[in-house]
C-alpha positions in Angstrom: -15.3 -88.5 64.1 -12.8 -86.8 66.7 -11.7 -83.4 66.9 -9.4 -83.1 70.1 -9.4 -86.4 71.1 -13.0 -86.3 71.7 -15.7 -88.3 69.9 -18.3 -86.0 67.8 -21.4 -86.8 66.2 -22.5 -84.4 63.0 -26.3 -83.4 62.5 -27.2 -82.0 59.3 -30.7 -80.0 59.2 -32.6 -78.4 56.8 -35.2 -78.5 54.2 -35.5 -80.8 51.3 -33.4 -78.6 48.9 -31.2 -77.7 51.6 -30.3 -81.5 52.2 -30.2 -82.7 48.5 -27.8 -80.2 48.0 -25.2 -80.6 50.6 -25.6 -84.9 49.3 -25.5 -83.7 45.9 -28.7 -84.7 44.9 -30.1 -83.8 41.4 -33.3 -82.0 43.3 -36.6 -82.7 45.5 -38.3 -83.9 42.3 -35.4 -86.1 41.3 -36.3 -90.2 40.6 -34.1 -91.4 43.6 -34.6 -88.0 45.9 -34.4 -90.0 49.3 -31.1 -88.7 51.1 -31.4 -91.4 53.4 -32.1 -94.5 51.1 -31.7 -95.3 47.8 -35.5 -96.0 46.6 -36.9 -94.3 43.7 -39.7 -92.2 44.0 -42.0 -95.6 42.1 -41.1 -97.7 44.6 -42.0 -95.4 47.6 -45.6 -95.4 45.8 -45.9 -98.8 46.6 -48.5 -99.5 49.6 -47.3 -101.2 52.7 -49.1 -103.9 54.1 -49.2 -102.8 57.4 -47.1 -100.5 59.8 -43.3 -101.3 59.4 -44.3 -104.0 57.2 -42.3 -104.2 53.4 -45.2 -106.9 52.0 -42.3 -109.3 50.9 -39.9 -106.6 49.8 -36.7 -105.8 50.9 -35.9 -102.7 52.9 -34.1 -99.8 50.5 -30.5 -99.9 50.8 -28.8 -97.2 52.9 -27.2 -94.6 51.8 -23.8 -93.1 53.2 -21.2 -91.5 52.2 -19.4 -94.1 50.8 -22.3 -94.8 48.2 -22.6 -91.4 47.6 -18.7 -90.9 46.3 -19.5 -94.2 44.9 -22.6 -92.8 42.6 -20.8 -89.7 41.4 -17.9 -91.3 40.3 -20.4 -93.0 37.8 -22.0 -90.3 37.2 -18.5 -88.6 35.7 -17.6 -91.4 34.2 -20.7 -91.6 32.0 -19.8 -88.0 30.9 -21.9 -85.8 33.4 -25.2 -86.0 31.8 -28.3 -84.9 34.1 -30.5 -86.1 31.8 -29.1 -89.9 32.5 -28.6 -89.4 35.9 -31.1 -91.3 37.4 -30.3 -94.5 35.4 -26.3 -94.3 36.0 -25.9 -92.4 39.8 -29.5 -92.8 41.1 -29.6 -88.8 40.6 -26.3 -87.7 42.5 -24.5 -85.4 40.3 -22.5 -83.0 42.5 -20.1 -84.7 45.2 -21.6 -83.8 48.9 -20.4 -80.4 50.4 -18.7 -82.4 52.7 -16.3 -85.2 53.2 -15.5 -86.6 56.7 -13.8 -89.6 57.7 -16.3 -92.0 59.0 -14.3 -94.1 61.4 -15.5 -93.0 64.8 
C-alpha cells in the first residue's frame, strides 16, 4: 500500500485469538482456524513424509484478503449460521477488522 507516496508494508501480531479475530475467524478451536491457509484442522493431522515434503498432496491454498471477503459473503448468504460455518465459509464469520487495498 502507499501512504504519501511511499510504499508500506503492514505486519499484524498477536496471539491466536488476537489474529482470528482481526481475519474474522470463528475461534482458535474452529475446523479451518489457520489464518494463513485454508486447511482444516484434519488435514493438518496428517503426517508429512519428510521435512517440506506434502507426501503427494497439494500445498493448502492461501489465504488473503480477497478469499476472506470471498468466504463471508457465503457465509451471509447462507443466513449467518455459526453452526454451518465451517462447511459454507471455512469458519469466517465476521468480515476482517480491516480492509486495505492490496495493490502495492
Amino acid at each position: 500500500m502507499t501512504w504519501r507516496n511511499r510504499k508500506v508494508r503492514l505486519l499484524l501480531y498477536g496471539d491466536c485469538e488476537f489474529i482470528c479475530k482481526s481475519y474474522g475467524i470463528l475461534g482458535c478451536n474452529a475446523l479451518y482456524a489457520c489464518p494463513y491457509c485454508e486447511g482444516s484442522y484434519s488435514e493438518w493431522q496428517v503426517p508429512l513424509k519428510g521435512p517440506g515434503e506434502l507426501d503427494g498432496r497439494d500445498p493448502f491454498p492461501v489465504r488473503s484478503l480477497q478469499s476472506l471477503a470471498d468466504d463471508y459473503a457465503r457465509y451471509t448468504a447462507d443466513g449467518s449460521a455459526k453452526p454451518r460455518a465451517k462447511l459454507v465459509s471455512k469458519s469466517i464469520v465476521r468480515e476482517p477488522h480491516f480492509q486495505l487495498n492490496q495493490k502495492m
